[in-house]
N, C-alpha and C positions, 0 to 999 in steps of 0.2 A: 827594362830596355826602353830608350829616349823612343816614341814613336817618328817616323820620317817626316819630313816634310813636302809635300808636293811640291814637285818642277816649276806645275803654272803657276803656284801661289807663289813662288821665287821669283819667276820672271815677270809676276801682279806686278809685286812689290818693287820690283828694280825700276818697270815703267812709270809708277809715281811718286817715286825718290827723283827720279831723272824730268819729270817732266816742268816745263819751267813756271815761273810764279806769272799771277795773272797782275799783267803790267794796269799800274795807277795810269789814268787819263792827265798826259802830263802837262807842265803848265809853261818848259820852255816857249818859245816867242820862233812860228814857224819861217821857214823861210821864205824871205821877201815880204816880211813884213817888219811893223817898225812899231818899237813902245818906244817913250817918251816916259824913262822913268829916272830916279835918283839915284844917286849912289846908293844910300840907303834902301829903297824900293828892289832894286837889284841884288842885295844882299840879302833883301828876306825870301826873293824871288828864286834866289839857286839854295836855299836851303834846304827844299826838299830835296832835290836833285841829289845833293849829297846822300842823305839820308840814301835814297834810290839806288846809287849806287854804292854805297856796302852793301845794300842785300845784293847787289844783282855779284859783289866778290865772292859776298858766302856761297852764294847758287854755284858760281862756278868752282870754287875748292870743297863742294862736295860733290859735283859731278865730277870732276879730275879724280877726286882721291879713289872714286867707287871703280872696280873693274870691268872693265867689257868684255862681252863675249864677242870672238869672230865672227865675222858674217861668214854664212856658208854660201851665200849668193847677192850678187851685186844688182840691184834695182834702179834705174835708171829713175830720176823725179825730176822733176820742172821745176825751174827755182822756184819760189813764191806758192808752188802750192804744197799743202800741210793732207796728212792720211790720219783719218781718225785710226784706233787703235780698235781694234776686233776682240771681243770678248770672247775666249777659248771657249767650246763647246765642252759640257760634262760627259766622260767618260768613264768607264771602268775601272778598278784595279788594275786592272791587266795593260789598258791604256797608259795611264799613271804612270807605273811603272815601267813602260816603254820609253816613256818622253825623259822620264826622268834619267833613265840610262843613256838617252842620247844628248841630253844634258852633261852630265858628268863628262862625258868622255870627251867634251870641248873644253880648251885652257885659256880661258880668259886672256886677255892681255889689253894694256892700257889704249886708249882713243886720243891722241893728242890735237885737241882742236883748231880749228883752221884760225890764223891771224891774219887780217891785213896788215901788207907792207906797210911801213912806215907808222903804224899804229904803236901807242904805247900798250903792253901788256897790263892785263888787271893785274896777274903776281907775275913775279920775277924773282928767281932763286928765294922766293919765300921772304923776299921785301913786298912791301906796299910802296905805290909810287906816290911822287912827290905831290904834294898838293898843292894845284895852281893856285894862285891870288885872285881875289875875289873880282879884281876887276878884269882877268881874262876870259872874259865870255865865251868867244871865238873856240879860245883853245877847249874850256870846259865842253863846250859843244862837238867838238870833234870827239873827245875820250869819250864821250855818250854815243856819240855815232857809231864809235867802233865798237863800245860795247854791247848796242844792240845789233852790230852784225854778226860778230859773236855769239851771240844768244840767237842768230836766226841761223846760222849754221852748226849751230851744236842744236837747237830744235831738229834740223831738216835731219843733221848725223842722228840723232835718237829715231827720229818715224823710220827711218832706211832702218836701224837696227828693230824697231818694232818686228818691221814687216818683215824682215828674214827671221825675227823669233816665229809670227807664226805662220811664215812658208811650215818651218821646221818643227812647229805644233801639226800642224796638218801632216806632215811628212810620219810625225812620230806615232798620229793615231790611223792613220791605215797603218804602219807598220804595226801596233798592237791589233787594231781587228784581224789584221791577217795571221799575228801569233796567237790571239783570242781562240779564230775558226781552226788553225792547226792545233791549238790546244786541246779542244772540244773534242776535234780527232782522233788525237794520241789518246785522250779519255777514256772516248766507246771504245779505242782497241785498248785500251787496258783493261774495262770493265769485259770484254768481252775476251781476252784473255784471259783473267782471274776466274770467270764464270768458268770457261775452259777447264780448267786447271780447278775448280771446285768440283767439277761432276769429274774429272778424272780421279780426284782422289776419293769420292763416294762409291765412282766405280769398283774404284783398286779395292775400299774397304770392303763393297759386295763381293767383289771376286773371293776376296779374302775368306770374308762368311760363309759364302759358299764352298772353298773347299775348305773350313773346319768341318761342316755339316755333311760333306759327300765323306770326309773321311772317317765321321762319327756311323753315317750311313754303312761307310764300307766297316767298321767294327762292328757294326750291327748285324751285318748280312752273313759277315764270319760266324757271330755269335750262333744264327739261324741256320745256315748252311751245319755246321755239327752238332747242334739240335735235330735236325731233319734226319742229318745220317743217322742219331741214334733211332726217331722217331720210327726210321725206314727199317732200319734190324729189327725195333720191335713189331713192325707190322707183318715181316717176313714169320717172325715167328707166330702173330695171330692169325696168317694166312694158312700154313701147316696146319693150326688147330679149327680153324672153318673147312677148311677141305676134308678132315676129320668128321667133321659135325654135318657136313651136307650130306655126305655118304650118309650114314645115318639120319636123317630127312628123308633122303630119298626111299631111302628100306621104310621109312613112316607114311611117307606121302602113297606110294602103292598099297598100303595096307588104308589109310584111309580114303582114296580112290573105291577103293571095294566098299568098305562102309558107306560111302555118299551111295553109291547106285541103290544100296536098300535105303536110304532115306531119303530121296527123290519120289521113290514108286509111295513112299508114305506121306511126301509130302503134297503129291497130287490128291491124294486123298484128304487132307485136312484143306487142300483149297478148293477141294467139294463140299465140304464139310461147313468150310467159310462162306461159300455162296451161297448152301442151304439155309447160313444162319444170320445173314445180310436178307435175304428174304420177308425169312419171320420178321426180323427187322424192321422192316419197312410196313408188313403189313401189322406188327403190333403199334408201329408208333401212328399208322391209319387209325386205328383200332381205339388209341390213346385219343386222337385227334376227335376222334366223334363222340367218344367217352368227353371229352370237356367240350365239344358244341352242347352237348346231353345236358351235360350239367350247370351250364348255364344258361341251358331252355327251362328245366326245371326249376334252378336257380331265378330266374326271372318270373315263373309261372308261382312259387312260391310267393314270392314279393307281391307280385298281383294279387293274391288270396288274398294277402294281410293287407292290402289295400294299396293301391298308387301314393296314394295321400293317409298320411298316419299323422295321430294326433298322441303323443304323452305328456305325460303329468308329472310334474315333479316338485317335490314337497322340500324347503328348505332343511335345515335344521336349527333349533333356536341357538341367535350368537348371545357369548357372555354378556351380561349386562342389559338382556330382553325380556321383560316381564315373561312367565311360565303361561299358557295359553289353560285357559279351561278344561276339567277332563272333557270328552266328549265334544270340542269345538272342531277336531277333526278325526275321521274316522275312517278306515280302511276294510272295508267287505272284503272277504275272502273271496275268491274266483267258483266255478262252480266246481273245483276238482278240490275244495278243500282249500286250508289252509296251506298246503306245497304248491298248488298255483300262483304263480304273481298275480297280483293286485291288478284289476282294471278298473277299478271302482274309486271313485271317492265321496265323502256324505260330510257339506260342510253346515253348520247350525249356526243361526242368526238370530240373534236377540233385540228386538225393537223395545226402547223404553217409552216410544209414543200410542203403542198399544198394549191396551186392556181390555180386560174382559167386564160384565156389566156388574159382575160385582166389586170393583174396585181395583181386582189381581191381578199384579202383571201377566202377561199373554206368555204362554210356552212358548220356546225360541223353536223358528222355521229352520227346517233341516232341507238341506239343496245338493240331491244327489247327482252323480256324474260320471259318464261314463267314458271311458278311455283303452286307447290299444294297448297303453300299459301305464299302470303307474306306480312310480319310485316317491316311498316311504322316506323322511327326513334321514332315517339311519343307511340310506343306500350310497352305497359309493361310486366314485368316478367308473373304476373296472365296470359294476356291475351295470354301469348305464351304459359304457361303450359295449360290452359284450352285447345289448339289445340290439346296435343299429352296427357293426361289423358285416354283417351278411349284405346288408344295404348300400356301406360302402364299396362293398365288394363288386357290385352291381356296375360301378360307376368305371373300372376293371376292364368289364365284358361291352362297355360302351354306352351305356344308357348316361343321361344327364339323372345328378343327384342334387337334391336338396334340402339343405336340413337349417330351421329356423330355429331360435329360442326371442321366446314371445314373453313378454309378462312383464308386470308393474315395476318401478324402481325399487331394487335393494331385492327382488326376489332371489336374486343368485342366475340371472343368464351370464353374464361374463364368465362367472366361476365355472359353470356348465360346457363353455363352448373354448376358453383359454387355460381353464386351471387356477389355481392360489397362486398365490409367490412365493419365493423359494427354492425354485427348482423342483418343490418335493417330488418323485414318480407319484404316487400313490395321491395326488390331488390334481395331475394334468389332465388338462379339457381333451374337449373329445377333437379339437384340430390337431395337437400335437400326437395324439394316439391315430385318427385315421390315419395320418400320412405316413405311421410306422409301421402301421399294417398294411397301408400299400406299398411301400416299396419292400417288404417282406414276399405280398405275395409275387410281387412282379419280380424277384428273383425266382422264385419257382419256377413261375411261369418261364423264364430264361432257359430252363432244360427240356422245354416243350419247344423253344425255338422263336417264341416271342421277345421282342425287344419295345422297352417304354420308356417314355421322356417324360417329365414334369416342369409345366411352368408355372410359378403362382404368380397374385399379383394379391395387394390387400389395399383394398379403398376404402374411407366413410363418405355419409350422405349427409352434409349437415347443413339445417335449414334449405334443403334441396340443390347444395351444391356438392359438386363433387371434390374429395379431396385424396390425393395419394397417399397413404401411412408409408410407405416403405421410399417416400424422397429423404435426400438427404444433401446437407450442405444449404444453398443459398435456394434450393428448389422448397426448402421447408414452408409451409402453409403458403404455396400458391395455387392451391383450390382454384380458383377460377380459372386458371387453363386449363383444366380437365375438363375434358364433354364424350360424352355417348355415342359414340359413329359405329355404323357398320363397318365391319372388317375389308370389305373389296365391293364395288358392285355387283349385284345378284347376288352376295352372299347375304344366307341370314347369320353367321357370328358376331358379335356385337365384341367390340372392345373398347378401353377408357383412351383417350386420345391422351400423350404426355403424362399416362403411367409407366411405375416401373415395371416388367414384367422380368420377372427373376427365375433363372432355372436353377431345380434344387436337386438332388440324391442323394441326401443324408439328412440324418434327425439334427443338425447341428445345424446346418444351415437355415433349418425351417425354425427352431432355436433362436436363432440371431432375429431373423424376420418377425418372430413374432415381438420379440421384447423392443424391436425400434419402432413398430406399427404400436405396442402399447405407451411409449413415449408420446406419439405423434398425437394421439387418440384425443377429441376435443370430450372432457368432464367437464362438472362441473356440482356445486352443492345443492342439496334441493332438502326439502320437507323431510322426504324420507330417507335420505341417503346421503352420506358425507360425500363421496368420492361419485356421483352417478354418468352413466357414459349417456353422453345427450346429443348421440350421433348413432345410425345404422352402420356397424361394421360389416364390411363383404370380404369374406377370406374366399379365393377362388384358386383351382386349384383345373392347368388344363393339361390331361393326360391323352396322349399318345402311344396306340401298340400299333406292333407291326410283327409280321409273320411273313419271313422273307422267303423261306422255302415254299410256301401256299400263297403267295402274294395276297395277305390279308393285310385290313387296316382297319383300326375301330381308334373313336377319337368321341372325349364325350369332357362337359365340363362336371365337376366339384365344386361346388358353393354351400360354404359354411355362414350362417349368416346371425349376428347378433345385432336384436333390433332394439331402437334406443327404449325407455323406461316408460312406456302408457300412464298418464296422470290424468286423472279429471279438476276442470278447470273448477275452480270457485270463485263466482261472479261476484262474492260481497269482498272480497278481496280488494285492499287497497293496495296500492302498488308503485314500488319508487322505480328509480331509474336501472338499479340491478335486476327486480323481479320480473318489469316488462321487457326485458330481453329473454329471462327465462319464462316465459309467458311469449313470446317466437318461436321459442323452442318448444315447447310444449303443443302449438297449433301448429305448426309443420309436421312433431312425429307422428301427433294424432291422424292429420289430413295425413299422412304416409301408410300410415297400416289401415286405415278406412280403405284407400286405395288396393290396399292389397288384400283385403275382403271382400272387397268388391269381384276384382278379379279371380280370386280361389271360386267365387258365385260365379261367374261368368262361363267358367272354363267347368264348371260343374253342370250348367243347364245348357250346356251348349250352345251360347249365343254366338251368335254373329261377328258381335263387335267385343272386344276386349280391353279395356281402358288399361292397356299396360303404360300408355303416355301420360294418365295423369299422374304418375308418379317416379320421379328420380328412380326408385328403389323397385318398384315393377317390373320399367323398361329394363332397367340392368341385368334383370333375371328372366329374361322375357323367355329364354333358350330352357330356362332351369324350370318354370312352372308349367309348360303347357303338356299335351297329352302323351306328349313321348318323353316325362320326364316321371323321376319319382320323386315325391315329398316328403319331407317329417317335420313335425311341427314342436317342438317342444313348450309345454306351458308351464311357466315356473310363477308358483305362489308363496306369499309370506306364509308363516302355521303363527303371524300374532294376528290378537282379534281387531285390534285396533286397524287392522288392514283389509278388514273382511270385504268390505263394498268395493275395493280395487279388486280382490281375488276374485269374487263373483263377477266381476265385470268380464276378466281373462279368463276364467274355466266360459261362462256363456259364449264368449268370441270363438274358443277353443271346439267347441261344442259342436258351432255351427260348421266349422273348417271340418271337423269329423266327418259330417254328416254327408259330408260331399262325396262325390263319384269320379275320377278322370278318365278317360279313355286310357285302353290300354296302351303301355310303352312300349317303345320301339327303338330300337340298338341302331345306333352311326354305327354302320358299318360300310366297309367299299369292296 
């Protein structure tokens, strides 16, 4: 389909078809004045002229030939003056085609233009007029005159028809804005109709759904209504057979009406019977209750016989690939009840090659006896050493602070003694992983006496006199120097690690886990005597809490398991690179550490004044665990090769003197 063509661009188009040509500035001879030319001159002079006028024939036999449109209104103009032509404003579609409809509906018809009288016509019945002779000037002059009057009244006729085209533009676009805004109208009400007429038919279809669903309903309710009725006969008939069955109930219920009153009068008597035995109750779980104050007074009192402070002895056994020691380089005295006594003795023999006798013969080897609260034989094993000190931990229970050391030279077997082997094996676990089995063993017991206990651990080393957490973990790994020694609260004396972890445990698994990341963390290192040697004081601490909520008791005491690093004596001809004088730091810190703590065991034994628990990291931290209201044990572990003697005799003499010591007697945190 040919697209339309717009109205205004019609009526463009007609205005400059019709508009007349831009007249040459001519060269006639105006009037009242005078040339002075030649025939000739005169003849080149109206040439153009001619020329001039054909076009101005053509202009008018295509404005003749083109049709007009009527004017719809008559504009009154002043001769001589000319109306520029108004560019249509752009409109709409809707405009458009308004104009364009009142377009059409006008029928052109021809404009026949004004002549003057007496004038020759440009055409005539489709002749051309005669052509003057060149020497009539005059006359040529006048058919130019008339010509251009011609052209100024078919000018003026064109702007008259301009301007009624666009009265009649203007006419034709208010008529479209006004069919535009009535359109707009008819719109919303048809949009707003159809919307109508959509929610009515959504309705109709709800309605519609709704009564398939009410009448599905009313099938349903039919269905149920003669289910009901049968449901009802059958109830009718299990009502006949209940009213059957009460009657007989009831002939039951007065027969056992009579049985209750003889079991009422019996049953006052079993809830005398009950009070009687809520009584006893009470006064045996009294009875119970002073039965274990008893026993861990005696408990305690026993402890105290065997000393506050205990000192044992413990004998390695040789590892594969350690030269066989001398018969007789170590020797174990029977007790005085015989050989079924354990061993408190030991007898170790020293042979000097730089002494002799005056006849030439090497000198009999020095025998260096020693005595102890007990001592384990290289063949003794883990059990038998935890069964020694079980009563002891037991202690720590009823409230009292415990502590238990392993002492002695590198490679003597303190790890092994206080952690276990590896592997897991049961039957080679140290004595930390076995106390805290037997505590939380007995503090279930104790749970039916009506005690409740808590445990917190925490496991630090002391290396080179700083403090370090084994049990950090993540980005907190080896940042030792945040840790430091504060009091717990002001006026308290509990002491704790500042920026340790402190872990609560109740189970073997947990304390499992604990130990094997603390043995990770654990600062070794190679030495002389030892591949793997720990060249840091470990402290496993261990803080227990009971409570007795029916007697509002409370006893609260710490656990310190404590493995201290490897005692080596220095040798001053030793030359020494830049790996040895480290371990040569190491070596003057453990030494200054356990001097200090000899010291202090001396202090607290002669009852001095002043106590140098501050010169030593490893003191102060146990400051709670060694003084008179605590109890001790000491364990000294020695090599059995000979090549180790002068280190062993150094640790049995230290051992000796810690022996010999006295504490005041302990005393239970209790509240």
């Amino acid at each position: 389909m040919e697209p339309q063509r717009s109205p205004l661009l019609e009526v463009r188009g007609n205005i400059q078809l019709k508009r007349p040509p831009v007249k040459a500035p001519s060269r006639l001879p105006l009037p009242g004045t005078r040339f002075k030319r030649g025939p000739d001159q005169m003849e080149d002079a109206l040439e153009p002229e001619k020329k001039r006028t054909r076009g101005l024939d053509t202009v008018a036999k295509i404005a003749t030939s083109r049709p007009r449109a009527p004017a719809l209104t008559t504009v009154p103009q002043t001769q001589g003056q000319t109306t520029a032509p108004k560019v249509p404003k752009k409109t709409g579609p809707r405009c458009s085609t308004a104009v364009a409809t009142a377009l059409k509906n006008q029928k052109p018809g021809p404009a026949a233009p004004a002549q003057k009288p007496g004038a020759a016509a440009p055409v005539l019945g489709g002749r051309k007029p005669t052509k003057r002779p060149a020497w009539d000037l005059k006359g040529q002059l006048c058919d130019l005159n008339a010509e251009l009057k011609c052209c100024r009244e078919r000018t003026q006729t064109l702007d008259q028809e301009n301007q009624q085209l666009q009265d009649q533009l203007r006419e034709a676009q208010q008529q479209a804005k006004s069919l535009g805004a009535e359109c707009r109208t008819l719109e919303g009400e048809l949009a707003r109709a159809q919307a109508q007429a959509e929610q009515g038919q959504q309705e109709l279809g709800n309605l519609r759904a709704r009564v398939l669903e009410l009448e599905e309903q009313l099938g349903t309710q039919q269905g149920l209504v003669q289910e009901l009725q049968k449901e009802q006969l059958g109830l009718q008939e299990e009502r006949r057979g209940l009213a059957a069955r009460l009657e007989e109930q009831e002939r039951r219920l007065q027969a056992s009406e009579a049985a209750l009153s003889g079991s009422q009068a019996e049953v006052a008597s079993l809830r005398q019977e009950a009070t009687t035995q809520a009584a006893l109750l009470v006064e045996q779980g009294e009875r119970l209750h002073g039965l274990e104050m008893e026993r861990r007074r005696l408990h305690n009192q026993l402890q105290e016989l065997k000393g506050n402070i205990r000192v044992f002895c413990r004998v390695r056994p040789v590892l594969p690939g350690e030269p066989t020691p001398p018969p007789g380089f170590l020797l174990f005295p029977s007790g005085p009840g015989g050989p079924s006594d354990p061993p408190t003795r030991l007898s170790l023999s020293r042979s000097d090659e730089r002494r002799g006798t005056l006849s030439g013969a090497p000198a009999p080897p020095t025998r260096h006896d020693f005595s102890f609260d007990r001592v384990f034989p290289p063949g003794s094993g883990q059990d038998e050493v935890f069964e020694e000190i079980a009563m002891l931990i037991q202690s720590a229970l009823d409230g009292y602070p415990v502590c238990i050391f392993a002492y002695g030279q590198t490679g003597s077997g303190k790890t092994f003694t206080m952690e276990g082997g590896p592997g897991g094996d049961p039957q080679v676990e140290g004595l930390i992983p076995r106390a805290l089995r037997h505590l939380f063993s007995v503090a279930q017991e104790l749970g039916g006496q009506g005690w409740t206990y808590s445990f917190v651990a925490s496991y630090v080393e002391i290396y080179n006199e700083t403090v370090r957490d084994l049990l950090a973990t993540g980005t907190r790994k080896g940042q030792g120097g945040e840790c430091e020694i504060r009091r717990a609260g002001p006026g308290s004396e509990e002491l704790t690690v500042t920026n340790a972890r402190y872990v609560s445990v109740s189970c073997e698994k947990e304390v499992e886990a604990l130990l094997h990341l603390a043995h990770q963390n654990r600062a070794v290192a190679r030495t002389a005597q030892n591949e793997r040697s720990s060249r840091s004081h470990s402290v496993f601490q261990l803080q227990i809490s009971g409570e007795h909520a029916g007697r509002g008791l409370q006893c609260g005491a710490p656990l310190s398991l404590v493995d201290l690093a490897g005692s080596e004596r220095l040798d001053p001809g030793l030359t020494l690179g830049p790996g040895e004088r480290e371990r040569l730091r190491e070596t003057q810190a453990i030494n200054s550490s356990l001097s200090t703590l000899g010291l202090v065991i001396m202090a607290l034994s002669n009852k001095e004044s002043h106590v140098p628990y501050r010169n030593s990291k490893l003191t102060y931290l146990l400051q709670n665990s060694l003084g008179g209201s605590a109890k001790m044990l000491m364990f000294v572990n020695i090599s059995p090769l000979e090549e180790n003697v002068s280190e062993s005799l150094n640790s049995l003499r230290f051992a000796s003197k810690v022996n010999q010591c006295v504490i005041g007697t302990a005393q239970a945190n209790r509240k």
